[in-house]
Backbone bond lengths (Angstrom), bond angles and torsions (degrees), N, CA, C in turn:
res aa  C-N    CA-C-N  psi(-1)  N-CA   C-N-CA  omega(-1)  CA-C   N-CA-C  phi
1 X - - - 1.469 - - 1.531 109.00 -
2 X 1.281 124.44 144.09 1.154 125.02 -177.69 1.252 114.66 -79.51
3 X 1.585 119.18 172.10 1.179 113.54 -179.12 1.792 116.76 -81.83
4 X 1.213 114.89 -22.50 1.388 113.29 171.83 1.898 118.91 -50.56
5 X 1.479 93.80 -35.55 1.246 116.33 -168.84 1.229 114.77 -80.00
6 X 1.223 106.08 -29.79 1.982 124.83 -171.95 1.732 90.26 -72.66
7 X 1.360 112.62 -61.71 1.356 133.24 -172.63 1.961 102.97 -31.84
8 X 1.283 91.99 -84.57 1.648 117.74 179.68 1.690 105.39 -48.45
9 X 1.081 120.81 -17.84 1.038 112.84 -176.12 1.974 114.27 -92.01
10 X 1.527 89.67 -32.71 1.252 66.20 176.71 2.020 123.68 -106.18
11 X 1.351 78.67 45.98 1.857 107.06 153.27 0.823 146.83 -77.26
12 X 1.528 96.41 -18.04 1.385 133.16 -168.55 1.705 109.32 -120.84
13 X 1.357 104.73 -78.31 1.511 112.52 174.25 1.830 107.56 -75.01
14 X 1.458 97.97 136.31 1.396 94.02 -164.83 2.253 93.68 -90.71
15 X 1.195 113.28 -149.19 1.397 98.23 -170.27 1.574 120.40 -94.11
16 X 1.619 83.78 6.63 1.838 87.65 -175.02 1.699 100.52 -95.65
17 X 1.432 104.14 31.44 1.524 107.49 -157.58 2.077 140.94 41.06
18 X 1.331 98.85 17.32 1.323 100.40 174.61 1.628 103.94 -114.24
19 X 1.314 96.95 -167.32 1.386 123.59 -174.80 1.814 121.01 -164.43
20 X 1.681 89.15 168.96 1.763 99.78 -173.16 1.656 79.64 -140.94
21 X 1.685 109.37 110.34 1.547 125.12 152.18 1.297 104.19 -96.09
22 X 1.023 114.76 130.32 1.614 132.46 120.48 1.495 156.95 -54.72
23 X 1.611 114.42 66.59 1.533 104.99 -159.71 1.272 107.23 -73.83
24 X 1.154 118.34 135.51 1.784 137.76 163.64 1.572 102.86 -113.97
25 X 0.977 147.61 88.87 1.082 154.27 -173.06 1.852 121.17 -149.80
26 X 1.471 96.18 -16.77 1.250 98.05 -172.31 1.388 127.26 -77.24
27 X 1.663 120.64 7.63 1.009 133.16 165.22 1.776 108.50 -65.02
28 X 0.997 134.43 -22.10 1.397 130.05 176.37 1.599 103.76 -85.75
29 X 1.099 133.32 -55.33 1.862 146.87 167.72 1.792 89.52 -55.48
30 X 0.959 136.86 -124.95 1.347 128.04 -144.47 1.620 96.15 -99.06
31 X 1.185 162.17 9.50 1.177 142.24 143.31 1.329 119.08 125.23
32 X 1.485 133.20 -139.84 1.526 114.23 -171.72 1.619 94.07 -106.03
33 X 1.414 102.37 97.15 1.775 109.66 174.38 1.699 119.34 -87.51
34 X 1.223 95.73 153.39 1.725 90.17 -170.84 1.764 109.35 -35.90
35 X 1.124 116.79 167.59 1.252 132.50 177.73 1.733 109.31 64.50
36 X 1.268 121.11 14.12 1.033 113.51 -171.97 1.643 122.18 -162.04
37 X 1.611 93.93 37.13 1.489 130.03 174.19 1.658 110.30 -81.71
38 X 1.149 128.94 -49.92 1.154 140.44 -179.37 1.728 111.92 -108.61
39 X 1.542 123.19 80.66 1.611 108.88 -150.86 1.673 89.53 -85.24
40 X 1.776 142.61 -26.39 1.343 101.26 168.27 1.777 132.59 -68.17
41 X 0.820 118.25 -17.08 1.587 120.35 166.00 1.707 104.41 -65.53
42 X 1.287 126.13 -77.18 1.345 107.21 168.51 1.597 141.23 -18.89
43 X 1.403 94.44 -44.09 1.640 111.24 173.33 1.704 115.21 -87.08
44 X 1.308 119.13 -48.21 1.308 118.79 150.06 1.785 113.14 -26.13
45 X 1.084 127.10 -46.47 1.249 123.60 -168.34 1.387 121.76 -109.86
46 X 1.432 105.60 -17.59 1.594 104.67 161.54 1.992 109.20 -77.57
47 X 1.509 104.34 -9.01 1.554 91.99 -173.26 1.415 110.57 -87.96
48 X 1.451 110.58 0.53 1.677 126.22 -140.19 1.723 80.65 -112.07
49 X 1.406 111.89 -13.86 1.356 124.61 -171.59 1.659 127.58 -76.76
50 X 1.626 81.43 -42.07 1.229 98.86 -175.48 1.647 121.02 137.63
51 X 1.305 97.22 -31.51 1.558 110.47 -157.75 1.267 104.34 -49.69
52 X 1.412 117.45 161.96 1.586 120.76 172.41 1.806 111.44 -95.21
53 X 1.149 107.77 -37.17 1.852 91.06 177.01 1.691 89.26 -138.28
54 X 1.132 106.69 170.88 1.737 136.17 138.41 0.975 109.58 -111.99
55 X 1.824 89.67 148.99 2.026 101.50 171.08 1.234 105.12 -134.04
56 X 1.452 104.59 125.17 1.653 113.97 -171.81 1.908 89.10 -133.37
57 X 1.491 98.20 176.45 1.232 121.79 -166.92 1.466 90.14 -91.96
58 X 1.631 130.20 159.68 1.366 142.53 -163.82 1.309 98.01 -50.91
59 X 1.667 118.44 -69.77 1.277 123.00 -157.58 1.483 128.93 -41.07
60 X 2.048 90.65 -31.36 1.745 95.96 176.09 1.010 126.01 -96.35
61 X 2.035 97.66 3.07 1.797 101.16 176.01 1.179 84.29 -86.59
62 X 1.501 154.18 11.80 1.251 112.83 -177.94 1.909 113.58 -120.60
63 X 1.774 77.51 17.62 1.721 73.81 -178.25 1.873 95.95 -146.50
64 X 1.300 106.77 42.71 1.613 107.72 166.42 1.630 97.80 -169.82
65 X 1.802 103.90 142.73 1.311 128.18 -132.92 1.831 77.67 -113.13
66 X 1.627 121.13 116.18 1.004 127.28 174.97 1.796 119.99 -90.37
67 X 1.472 100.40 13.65 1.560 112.38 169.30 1.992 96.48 62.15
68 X 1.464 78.53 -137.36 1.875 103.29 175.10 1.922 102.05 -84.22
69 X 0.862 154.49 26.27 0.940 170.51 160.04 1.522 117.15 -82.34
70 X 1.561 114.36 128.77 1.718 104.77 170.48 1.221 125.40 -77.84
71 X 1.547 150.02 139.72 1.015 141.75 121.65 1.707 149.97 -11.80
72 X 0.909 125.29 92.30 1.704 113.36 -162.70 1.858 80.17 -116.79
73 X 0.989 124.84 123.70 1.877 144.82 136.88 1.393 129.33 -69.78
74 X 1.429 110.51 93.80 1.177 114.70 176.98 1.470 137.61 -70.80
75 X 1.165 134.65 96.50 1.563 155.45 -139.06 1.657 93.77 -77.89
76 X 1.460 133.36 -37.47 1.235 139.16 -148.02 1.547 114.05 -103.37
77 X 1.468 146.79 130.11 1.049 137.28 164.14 1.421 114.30 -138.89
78 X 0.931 117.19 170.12 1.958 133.15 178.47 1.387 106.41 -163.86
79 X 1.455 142.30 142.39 1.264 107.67 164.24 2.073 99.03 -102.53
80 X 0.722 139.72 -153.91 1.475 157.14 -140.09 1.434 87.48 -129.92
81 X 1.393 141.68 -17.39 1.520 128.77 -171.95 1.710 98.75 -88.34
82 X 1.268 118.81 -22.09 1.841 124.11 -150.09 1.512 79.99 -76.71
83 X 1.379 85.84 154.10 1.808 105.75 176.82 1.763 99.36 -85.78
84 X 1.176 107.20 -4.37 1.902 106.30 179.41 1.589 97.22 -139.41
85 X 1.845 106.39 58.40 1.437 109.40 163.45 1.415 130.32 -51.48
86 X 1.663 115.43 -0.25 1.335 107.72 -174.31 1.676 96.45 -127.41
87 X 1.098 115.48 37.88 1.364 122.82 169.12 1.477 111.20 -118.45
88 X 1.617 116.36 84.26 1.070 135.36 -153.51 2.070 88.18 -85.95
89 X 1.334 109.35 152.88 1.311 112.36 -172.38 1.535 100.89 -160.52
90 X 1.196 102.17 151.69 1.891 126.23 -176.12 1.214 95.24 -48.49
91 X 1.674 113.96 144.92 1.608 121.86 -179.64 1.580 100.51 -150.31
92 X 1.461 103.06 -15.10 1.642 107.23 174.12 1.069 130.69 170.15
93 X 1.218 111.07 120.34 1.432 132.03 -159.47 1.502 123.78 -53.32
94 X 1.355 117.13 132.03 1.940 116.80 163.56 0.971 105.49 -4.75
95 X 1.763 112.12 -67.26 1.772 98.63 -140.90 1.731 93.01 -106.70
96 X 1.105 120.72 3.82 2.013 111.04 154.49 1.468 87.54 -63.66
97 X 1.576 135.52 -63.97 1.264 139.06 -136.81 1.728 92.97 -58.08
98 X 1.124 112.41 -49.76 1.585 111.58 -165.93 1.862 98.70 -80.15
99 X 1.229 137.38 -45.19 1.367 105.24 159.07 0.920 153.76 -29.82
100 X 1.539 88.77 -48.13 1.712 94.26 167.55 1.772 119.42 -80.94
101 X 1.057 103.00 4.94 1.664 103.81 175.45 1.447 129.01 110.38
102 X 1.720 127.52 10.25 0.893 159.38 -171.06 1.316 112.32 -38.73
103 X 1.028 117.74 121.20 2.170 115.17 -179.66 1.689 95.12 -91.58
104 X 1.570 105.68 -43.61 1.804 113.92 -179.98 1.400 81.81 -151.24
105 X 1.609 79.31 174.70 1.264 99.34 173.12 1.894 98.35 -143.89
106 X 1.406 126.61 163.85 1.199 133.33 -160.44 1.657 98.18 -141.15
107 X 1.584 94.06 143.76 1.788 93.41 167.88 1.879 90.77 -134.24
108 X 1.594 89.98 163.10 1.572 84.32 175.89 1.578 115.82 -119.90
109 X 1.007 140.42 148.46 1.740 136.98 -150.45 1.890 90.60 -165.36
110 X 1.824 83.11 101.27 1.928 107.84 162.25 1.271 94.13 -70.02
111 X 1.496 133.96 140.24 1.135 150.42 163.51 1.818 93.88 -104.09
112 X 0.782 81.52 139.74 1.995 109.93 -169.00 1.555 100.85 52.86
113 X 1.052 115.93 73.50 1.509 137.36 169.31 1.846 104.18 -98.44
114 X 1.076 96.24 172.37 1.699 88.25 150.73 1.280 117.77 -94.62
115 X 1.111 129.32 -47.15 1.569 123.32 154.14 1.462 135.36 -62.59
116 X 1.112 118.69 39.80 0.850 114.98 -157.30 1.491 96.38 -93.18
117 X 1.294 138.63 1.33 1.089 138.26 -151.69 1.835 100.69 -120.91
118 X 1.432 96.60 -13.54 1.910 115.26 168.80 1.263 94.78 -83.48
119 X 1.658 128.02 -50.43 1.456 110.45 -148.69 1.442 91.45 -104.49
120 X 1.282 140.81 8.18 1.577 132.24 158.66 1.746 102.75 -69.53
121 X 1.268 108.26 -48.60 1.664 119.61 -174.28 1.831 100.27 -58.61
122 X 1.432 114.21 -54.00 1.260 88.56 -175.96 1.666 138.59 -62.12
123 X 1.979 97.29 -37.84 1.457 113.70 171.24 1.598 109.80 -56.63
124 X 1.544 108.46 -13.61 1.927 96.14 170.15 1.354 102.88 -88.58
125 X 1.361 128.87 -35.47 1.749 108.32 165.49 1.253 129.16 -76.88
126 X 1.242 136.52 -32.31 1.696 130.34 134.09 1.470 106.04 -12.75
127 X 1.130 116.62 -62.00 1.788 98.50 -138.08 1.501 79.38 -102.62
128 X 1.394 155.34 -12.51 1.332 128.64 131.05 1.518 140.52 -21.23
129 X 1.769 93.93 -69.29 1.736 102.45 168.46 1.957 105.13 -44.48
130 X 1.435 98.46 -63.73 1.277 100.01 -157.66 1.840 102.17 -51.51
131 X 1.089 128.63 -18.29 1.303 112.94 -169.06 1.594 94.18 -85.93
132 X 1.444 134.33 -26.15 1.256 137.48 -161.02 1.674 105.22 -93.44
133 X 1.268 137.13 -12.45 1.387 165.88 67.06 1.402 110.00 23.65
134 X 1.096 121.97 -74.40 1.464 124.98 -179.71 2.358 99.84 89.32
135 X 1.530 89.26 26.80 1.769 102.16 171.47 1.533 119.32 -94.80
136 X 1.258 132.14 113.15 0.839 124.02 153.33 1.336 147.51 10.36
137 X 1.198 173.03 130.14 1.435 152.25 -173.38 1.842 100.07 -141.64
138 X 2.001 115.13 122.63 1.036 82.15 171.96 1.835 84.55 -131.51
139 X 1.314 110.37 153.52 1.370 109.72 -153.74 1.591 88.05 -123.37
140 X 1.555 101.98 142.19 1.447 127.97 -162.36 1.760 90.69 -96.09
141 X 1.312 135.15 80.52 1.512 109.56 165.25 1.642 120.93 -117.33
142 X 1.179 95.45 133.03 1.469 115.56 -177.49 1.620 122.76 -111.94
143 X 1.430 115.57 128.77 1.296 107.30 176.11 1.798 99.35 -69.20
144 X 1.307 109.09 146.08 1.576 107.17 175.04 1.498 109.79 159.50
145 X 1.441 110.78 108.26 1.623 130.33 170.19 1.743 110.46 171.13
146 X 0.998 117.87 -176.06 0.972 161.79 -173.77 2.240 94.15 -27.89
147 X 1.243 114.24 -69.52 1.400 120.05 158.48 1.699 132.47 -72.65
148 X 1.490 98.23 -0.14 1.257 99.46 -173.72 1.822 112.65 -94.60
149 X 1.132 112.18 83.66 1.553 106.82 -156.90 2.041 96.66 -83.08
150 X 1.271 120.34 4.38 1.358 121.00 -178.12 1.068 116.21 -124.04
151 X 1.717 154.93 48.32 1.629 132.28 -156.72 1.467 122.91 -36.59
152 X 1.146 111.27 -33.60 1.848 135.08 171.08 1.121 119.88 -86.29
153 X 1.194 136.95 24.43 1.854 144.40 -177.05 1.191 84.48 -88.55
154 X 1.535 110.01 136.92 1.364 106.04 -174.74 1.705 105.47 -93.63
155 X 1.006 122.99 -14.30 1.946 122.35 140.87 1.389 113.13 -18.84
156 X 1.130 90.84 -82.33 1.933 110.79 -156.61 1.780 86.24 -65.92
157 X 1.149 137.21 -38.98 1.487 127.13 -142.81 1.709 81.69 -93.73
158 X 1.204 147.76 -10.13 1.460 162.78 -136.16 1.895 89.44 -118.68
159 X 1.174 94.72 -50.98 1.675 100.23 -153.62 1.850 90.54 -80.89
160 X 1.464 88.42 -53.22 2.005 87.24 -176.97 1.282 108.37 -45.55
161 X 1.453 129.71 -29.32 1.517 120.18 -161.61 1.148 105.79 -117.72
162 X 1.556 129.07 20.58 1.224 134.72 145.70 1.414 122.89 -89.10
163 X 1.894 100.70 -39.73 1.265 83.17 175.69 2.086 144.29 -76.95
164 X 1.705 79.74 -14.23 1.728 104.33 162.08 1.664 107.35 -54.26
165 X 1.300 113.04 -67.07 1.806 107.22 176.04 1.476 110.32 -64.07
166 X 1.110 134.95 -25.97 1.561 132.47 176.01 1.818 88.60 -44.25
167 X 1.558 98.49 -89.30 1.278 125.01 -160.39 1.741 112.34 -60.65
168 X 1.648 113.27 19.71 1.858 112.97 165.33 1.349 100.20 110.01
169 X 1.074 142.61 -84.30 1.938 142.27 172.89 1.700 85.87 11.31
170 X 1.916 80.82 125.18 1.863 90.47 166.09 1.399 110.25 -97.19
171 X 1.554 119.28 -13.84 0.716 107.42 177.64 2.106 103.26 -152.08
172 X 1.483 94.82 157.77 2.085 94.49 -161.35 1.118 71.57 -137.42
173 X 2.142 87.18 135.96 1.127 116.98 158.71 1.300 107.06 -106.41
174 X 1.519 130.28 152.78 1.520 126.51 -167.59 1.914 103.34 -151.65
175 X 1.204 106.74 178.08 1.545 109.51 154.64 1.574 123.37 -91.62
176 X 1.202 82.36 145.29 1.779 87.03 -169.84 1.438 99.83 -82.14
177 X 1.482 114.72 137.20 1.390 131.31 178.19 1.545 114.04 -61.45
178 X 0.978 107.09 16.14 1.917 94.83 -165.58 1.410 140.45 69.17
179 X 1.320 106.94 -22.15 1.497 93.86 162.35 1.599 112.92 -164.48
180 X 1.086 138.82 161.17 1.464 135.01 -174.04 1.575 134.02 -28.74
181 X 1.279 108.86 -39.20 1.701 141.76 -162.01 1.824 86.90 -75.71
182 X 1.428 94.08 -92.97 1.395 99.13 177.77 1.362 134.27 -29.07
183 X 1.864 104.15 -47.71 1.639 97.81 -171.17 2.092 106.73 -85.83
184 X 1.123 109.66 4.20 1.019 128.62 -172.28 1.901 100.43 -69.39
185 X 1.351 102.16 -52.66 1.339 117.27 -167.66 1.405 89.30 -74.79
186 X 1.461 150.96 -46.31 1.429 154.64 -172.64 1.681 84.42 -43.67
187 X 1.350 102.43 -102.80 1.414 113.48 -179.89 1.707 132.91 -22.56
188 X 1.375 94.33 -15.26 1.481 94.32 -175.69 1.727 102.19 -102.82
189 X 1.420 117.15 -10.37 1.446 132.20 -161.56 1.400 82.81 -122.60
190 X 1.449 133.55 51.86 1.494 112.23 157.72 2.211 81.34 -167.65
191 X 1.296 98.96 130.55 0.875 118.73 174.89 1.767 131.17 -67.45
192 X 1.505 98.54 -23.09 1.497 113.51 172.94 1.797 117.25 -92.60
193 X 0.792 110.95 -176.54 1.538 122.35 -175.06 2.033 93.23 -84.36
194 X 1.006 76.03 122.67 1.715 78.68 172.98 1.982 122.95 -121.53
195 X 0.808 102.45 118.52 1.854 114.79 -165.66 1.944 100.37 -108.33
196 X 1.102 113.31 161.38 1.388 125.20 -166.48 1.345 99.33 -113.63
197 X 1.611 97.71 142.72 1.561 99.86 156.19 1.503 125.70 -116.85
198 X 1.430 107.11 166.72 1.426 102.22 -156.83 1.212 113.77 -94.58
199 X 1.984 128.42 19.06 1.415 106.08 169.76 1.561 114.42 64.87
200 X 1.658 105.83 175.35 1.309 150.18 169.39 2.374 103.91 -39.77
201 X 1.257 105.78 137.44 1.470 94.91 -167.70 1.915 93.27 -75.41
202 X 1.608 94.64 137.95 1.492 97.67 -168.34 1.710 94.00 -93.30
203 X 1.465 102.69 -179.29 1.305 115.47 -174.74 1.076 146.39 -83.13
204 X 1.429 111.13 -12.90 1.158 127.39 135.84 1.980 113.34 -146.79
205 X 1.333 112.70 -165.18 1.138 134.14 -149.87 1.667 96.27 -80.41
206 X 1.321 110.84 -63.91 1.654 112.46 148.90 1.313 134.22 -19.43
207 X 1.090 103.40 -31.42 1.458 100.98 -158.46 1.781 100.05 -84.99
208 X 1.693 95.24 -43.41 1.660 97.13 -177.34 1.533 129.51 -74.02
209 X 1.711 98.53 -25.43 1.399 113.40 153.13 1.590 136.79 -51.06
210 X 1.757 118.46 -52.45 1.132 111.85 137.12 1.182 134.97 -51.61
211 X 1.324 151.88 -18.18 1.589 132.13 150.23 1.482 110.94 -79.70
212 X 1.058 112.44 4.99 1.618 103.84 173.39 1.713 102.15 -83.22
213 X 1.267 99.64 -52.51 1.556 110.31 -173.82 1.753 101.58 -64.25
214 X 0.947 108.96 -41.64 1.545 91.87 -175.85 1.875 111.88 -72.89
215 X 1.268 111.61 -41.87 1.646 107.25 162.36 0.889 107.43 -21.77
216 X 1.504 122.48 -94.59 1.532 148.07 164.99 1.707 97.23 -4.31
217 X 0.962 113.83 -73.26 2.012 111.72 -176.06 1.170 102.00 -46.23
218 X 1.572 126.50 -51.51 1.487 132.53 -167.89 1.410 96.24 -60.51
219 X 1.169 134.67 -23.78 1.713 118.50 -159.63 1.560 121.26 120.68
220 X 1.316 111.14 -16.96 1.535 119.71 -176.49 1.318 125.03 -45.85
221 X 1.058 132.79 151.59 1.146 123.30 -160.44 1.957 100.13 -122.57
222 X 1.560 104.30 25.42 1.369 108.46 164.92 1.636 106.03 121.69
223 X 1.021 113.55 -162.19 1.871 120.54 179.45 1.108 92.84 -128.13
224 X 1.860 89.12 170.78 1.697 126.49 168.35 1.512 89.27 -165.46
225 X 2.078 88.84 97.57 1.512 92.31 -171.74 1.743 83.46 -140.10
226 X 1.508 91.00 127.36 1.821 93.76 173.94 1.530 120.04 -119.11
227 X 1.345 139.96 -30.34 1.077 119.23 -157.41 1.802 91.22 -92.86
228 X 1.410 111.25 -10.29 1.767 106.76 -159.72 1.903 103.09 -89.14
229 X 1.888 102.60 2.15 1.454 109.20 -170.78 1.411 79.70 -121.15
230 X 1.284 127.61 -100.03 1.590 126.75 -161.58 1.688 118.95 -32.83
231 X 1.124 113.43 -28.52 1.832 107.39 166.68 1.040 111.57 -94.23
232 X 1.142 142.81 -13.44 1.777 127.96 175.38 1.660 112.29 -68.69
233 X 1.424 104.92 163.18 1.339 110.97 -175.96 1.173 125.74 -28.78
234 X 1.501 95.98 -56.30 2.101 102.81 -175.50 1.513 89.72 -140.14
235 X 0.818 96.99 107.12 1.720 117.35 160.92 1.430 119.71 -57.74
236 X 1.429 116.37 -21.44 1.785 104.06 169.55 1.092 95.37 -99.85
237 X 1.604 146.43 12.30 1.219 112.65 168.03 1.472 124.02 -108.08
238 X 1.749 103.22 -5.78 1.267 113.90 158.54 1.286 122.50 -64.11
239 X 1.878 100.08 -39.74 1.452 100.63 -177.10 1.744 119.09 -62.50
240 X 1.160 110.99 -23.37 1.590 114.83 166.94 0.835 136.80 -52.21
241 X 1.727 103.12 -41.20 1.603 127.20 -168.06 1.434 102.52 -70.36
242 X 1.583 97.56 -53.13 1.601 109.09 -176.37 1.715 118.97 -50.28
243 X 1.620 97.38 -55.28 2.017 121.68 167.65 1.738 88.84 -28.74
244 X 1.621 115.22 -74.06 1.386 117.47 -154.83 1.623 113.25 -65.68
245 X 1.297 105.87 -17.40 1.486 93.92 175.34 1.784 116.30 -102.04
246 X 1.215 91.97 -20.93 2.095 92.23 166.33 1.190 109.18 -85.16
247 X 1.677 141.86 -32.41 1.445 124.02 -170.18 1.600 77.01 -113.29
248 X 1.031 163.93 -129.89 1.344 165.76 -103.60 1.556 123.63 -61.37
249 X 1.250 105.84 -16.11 1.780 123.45 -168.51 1.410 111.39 59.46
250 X 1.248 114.77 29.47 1.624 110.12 179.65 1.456 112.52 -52.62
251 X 1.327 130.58 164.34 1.386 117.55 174.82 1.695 98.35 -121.54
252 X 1.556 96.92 169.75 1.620 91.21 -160.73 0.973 138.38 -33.43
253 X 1.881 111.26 -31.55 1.521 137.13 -148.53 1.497 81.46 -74.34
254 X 1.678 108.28 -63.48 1.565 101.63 -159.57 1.856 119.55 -58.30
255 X 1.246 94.82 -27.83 1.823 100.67 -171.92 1.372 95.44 -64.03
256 X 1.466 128.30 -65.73 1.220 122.02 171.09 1.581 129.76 -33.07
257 X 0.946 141.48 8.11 1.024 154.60 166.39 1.864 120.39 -90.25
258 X 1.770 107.04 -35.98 0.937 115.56 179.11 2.222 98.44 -73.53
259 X 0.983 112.84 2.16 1.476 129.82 -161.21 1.251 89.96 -80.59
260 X 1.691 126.63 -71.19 0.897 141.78 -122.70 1.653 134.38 33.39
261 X 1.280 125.65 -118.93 1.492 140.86 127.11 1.345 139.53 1.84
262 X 1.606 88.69 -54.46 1.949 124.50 -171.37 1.116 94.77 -74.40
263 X 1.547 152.49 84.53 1.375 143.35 169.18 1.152 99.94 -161.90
């Protein structure tokens, strides 16, 4: 790995090699959803949290101040109206990404999409530039289309996050298999650092905390979980809970505590 890359990276991954992302991005996919009307107050308070980066789309890296916090630029968009919502496509380039101040940048690639054979081709020129760049690459792959009757089969979630490290991604975000055993084998069958995402908003505060902690057992190398942090009550105090159980190994009981009330 180069040294640009070594650098930027650890902006992101702190030295125990994990991390706590934050995606804000979903204003391009379904639009301005609660918690994410006003994105410097949101970010103000996820940094107050703890988290190590947010990842937003250019426009909001270029008009909210991520403090001590990394930057991740998201390259990929669709919105939720397209009749081929899972035909994720280029929205902005490497070297915009590093103008505007980029720690990484991320693309996202449905494996059994119908395009999937456009957005494999692009994540191999991404993660070219980015190595010639010396940027980061963290690649969004999801089992999801047409044959994919499971997003969480721990198969398909195995293959998606191999083929992100096959094809350069330093680091894959994926779905978590459901339970320790399974995502264990993901992580051990993928050569890159692999982090979880957080899905559908769960039902309570618990709920997302225990799969954080169990990732973490499996091997994970942290989250990139947004709607289950930016819509809850107080967003820095999840973000703590979460901080204490990816860099500290807290287990639920204790993170919950940083909760108090807020649950």
């Amino acid at each position: 790995m180069n040294e640009g890359k070594t650098r930027r990276l650890k902006r992101i991954m702190q030295k125990d090699n994990r991390t706590v992302i934050v995606p804000m991005d979903h204003g391009v996919t379904i639009g301005p959803i609660q918690g994410l009307t006003d994105m410097q107050t949101i970010t103000n308070q996820l940094v107050k949290g703890g988290v190590d980066a947010i990842l937003v789309h250019k426009g909001i890296a270029k008009r909210v101040d991520t403090a001590n916090a990394g930057l991740v630029v998201m390259l990929s968009g669709m919105s939720n109206r397209s009749p081929n919502v899972n035909g994720k496509v280029q929205v902005c380039s490497v070297k915009e990404a590093i103008h505007i101040g980029a720690d990484a940048v991320s693309v996202h690639v449905n494996i059994g999409a119908q395009d999937e054979n456009k957005m494999l081709k692009n994540l191999g020129k991404v993660s070219e530039e980015c190595d010639e760049f010396g940027l980061p690459l963290l690649a969004m792959m999801y089992p999801r289309g047409p044959k994919i009757q499971n997003e969480h089969e721990p198969e398909a979630v195995a293959h998606a996050a191999r083929i992100g490290a096959e094809l350069g991604a330093d680091i894959i975000k994926t779905n978590y298999t459901g339970d320790i055993e399974t995502f264990k084998a993901v992580v051990e069958s993928c050569p890159s650092p692999v982090v979880i995402a957080g899905g559908p908003k769960c039902k309570s505060p618990e709920e997302i905390l225990q799969t954080t902690c169990d990732a973490i057992k499996a091997g994970a190398a942290g989250l990139s979980i947004g709607r289950n942090v930016f819509q809850c009550e107080s967003p820095t105090q999840i973000s703590k809970a979460l901080c204490a159980i990816v860099h500290q190994n807290a287990s639920v009981e204790q993170a919950l505590k940083f909760l108090g009330d807020k649950r």
